[in-house]
C-alpha positions in Angstrom: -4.3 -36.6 -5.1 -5.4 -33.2 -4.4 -3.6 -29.6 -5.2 -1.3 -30.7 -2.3 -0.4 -33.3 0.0 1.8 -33.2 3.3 5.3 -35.2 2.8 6.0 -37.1 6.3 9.1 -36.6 7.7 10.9 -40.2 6.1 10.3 -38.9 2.9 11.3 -35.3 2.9 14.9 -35.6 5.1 16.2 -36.5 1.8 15.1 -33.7 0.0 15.2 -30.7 2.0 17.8 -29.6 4.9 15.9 -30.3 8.5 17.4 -27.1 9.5 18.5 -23.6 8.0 20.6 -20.7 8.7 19.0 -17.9 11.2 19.1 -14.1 9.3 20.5 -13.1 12.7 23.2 -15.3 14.2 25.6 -17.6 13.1 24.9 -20.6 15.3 21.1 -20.2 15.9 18.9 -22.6 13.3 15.2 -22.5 11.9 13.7 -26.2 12.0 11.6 -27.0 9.2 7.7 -27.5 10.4 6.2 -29.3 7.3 6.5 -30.2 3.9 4.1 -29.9 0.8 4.1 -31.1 -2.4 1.7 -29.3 -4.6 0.4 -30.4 -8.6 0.6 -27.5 -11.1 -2.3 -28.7 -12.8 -4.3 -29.5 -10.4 -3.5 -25.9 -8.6 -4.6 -24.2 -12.8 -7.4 -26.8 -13.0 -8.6 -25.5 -9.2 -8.6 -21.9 -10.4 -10.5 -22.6 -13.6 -13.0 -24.4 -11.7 -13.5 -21.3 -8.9 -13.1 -18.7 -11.8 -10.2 -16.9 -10.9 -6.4 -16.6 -11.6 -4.3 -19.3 -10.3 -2.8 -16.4 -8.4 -5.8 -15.9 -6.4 -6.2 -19.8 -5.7 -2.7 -19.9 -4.2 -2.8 -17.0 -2.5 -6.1 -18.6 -0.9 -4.1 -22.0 0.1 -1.2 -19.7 1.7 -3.3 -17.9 3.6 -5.1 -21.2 4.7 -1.7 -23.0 5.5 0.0 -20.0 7.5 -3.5 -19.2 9.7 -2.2 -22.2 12.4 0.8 -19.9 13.6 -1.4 -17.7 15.3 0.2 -14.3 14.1 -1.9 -11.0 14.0 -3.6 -10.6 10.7 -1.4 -8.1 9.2 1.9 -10.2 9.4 -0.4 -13.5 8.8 -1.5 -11.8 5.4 2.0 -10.5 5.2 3.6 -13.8 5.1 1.1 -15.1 2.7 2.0 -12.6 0.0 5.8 -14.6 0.2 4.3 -17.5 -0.3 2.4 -16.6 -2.8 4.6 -14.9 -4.9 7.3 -17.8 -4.6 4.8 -20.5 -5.5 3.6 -17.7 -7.9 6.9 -17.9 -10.1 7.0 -21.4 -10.1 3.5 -21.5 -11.8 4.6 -18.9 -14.5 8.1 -19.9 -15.2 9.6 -23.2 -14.4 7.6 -25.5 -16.3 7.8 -27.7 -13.6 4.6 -30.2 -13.2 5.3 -30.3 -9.2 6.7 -28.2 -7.0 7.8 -28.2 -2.9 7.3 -26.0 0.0 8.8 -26.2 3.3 8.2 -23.8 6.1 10.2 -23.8 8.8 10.2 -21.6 12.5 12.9 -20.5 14.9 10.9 -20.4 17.7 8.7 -16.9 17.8 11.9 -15.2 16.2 11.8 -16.3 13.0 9.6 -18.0 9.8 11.1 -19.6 6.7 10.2 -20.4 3.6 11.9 -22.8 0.8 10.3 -23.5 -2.5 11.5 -26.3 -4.4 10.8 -27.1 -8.1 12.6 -29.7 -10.9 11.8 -27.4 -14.3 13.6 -25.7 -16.7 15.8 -23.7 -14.4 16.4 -19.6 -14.0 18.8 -19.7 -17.3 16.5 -21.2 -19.5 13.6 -19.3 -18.3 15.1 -16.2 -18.5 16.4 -17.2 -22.1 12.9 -18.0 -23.5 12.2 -14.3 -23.7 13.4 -13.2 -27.3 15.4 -10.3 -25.2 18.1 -12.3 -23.9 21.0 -14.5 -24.1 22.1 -15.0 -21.0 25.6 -17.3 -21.0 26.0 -18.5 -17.5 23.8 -19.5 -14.6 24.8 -17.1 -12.2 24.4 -14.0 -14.7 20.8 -15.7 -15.1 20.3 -15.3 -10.9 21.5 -11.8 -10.5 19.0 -10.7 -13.1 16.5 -12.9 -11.8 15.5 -10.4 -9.0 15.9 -7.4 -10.9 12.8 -5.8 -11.5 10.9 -6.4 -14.6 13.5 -8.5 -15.9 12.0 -11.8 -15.8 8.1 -10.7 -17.1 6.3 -12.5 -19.4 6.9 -10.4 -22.9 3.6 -11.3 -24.2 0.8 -10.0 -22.3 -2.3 -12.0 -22.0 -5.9 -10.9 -22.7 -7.6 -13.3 -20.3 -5.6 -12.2 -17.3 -6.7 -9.1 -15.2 -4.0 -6.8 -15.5 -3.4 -7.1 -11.3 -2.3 -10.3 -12.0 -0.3 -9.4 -15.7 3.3 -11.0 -14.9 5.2 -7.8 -14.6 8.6 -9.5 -13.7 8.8 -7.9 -9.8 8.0 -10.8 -7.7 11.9 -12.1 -7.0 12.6 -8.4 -7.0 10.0 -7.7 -4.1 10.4 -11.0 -2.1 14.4 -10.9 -2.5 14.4 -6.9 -1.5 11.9 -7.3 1.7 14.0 -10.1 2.6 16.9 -8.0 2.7 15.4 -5.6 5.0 13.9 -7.8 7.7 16.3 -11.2 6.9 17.6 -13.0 4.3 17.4 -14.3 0.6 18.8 -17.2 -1.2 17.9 -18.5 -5.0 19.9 -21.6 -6.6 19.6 -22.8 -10.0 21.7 -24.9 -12.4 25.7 -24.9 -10.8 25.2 -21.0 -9.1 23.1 -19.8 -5.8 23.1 -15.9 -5.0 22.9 -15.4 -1.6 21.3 -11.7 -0.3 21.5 -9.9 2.9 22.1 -6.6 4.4 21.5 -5.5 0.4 24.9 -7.6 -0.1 24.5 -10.4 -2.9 27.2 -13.1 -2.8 27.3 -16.1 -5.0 28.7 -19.8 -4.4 28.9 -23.0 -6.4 25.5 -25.5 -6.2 24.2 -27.5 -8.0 20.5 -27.8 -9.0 17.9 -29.1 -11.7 15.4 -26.5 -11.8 15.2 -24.0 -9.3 15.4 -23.4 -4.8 14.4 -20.2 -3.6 14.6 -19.6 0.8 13.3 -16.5 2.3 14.0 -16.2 6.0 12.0 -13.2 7.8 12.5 -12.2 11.4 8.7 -11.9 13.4 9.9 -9.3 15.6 10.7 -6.6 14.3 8.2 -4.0 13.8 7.4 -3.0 10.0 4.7 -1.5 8.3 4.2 -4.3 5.7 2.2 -1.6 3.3 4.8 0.8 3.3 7.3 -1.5 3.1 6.1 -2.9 -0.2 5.1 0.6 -1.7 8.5 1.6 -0.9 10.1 -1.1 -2.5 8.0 -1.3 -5.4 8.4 2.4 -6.2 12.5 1.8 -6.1 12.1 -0.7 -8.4 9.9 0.9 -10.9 12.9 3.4 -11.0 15.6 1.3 -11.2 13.6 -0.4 -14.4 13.4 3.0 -15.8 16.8 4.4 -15.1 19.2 1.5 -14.8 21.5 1.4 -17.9 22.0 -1.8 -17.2 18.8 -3.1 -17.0 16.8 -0.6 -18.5 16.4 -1.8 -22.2 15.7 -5.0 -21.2 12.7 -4.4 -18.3 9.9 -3.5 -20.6 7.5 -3.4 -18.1 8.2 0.0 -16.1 6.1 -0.5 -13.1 5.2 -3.6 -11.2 1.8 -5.6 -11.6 -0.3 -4.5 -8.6 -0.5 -8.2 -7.3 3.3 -7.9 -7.0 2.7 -5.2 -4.4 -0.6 -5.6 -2.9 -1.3 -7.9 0.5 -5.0 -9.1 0.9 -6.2 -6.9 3.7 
């Protein structure tokens, strides 16, 4: 088995919905396209091998697997900078030894993305930093996309500091999403769903962690500013928030939480 391997359709019907909601309507659907089930070592192994963070190596296989939809090269690199940083978070927090992506397509309209994994969940995660004590799972997913919240509190001298776990990749993924679609994130017996900047929560359960992203293709949105923008709202909300504040000790976000590959 390589870093990843296609799941034929018999096999994944069971685990993933064939179809999700549209960002935009009610009754219209996205169909998934395909199914992958990728190894955690193998993906760390792959980057050790190529000298680079295992950041760089997905971002690489992301770019690879959304190339066949034939977008123009800012939205293609766009899209990959989801991926990445949803596959990203698995890497760095779930524990998980295997994780799942789907992608599905609504026609031209819409993409969708849903990452899959069976490790230690949002709760525990977020708990393993000496900061917290979060009590329920649904506390755990509202600060889950808050920025800076969910970093890794011991920073590590091997690791560029572009690629320094800063805690802003939910926060960025689940606030673009909010601008051009939609956001989900389920973990333990909670999901937070966010749209329209509108978070609302429902009961499912889940071992380990389900994150979609839904983005519609056509609108127009300059992906650069976009992410600038939303990265500079979130360095002050980390700053300010007296919520928040005294527990996101990294003020700003890493610059691969905020940079596409041009």
């Amino acid at each position: 088995m390589g870093v990843y391997t296609f799941i034929n359709e018999e096999l994944y019907e069971n685990m993933f919905p064939l179809y999700i909601k549209s960002s935009t309507s009610s009754t219209d659907k996205l169909k998934i396209e395909q199914v992958l089930k990728f190894d955690v070592k193998q993906l760390v192994d792959l980057s050790y091998e190529n000298y680079e963070y295992v950041g760089e190596t997905i971002e690489k296989i992301a770019s690879k697997l959304i190339y066949k939809y034939k977008f123009d090269i800012m939205r293609r690199n766009f899209y990959a900078y989801i991926m990445r940083e949803l596959m990203r978070n698995v890497v760095e927090h779930s524990k998980a030894d295997e994780f799942f992506l789907s992608i599905y397509r609504r026609d031209n309209k819409e993409i969708g993305f849903k990452v899959l994994d069976y490790g230690i969940g949002i709760k525990k995660s977020i708990n393993s930093h000496p900061n917290y004590n979060v009590k329920d799972h649904m506390t755990a997913l509202a600060f889950s996309i808050r920025p800076g919240i969910t970093k890794t509190y011991k920073k590590d001298p091997s690791i560029d500091d572009i690629w320094q776990n800063s805690g802003f990749g939910l926060y960025m993924v689940s606030s673009i999403a909010n601008e051009i679609g939609c956001f989900s994130i389920a973990s333990g017996d909670s999901e937070l769903i966010s749209k329209s900047h509108t978070n609302s929560y429902s009961k499912k359960k889940i071992k380990g962690t389900e994150v979609t992203v839904v983005l519609q293709n056509n609108i127009s949105v300059n992906t650069s500013v976009l992410l600038r923008e939303i990265s500079q709202r979130g360095n002050e909300f980390a700053k300010n928030s007296p919520m928040f504040s005294k527990y996101a000790e990294i003020k700003t976000a890493s610059k691969a939480s905020t940079l596409l590959n041009n």
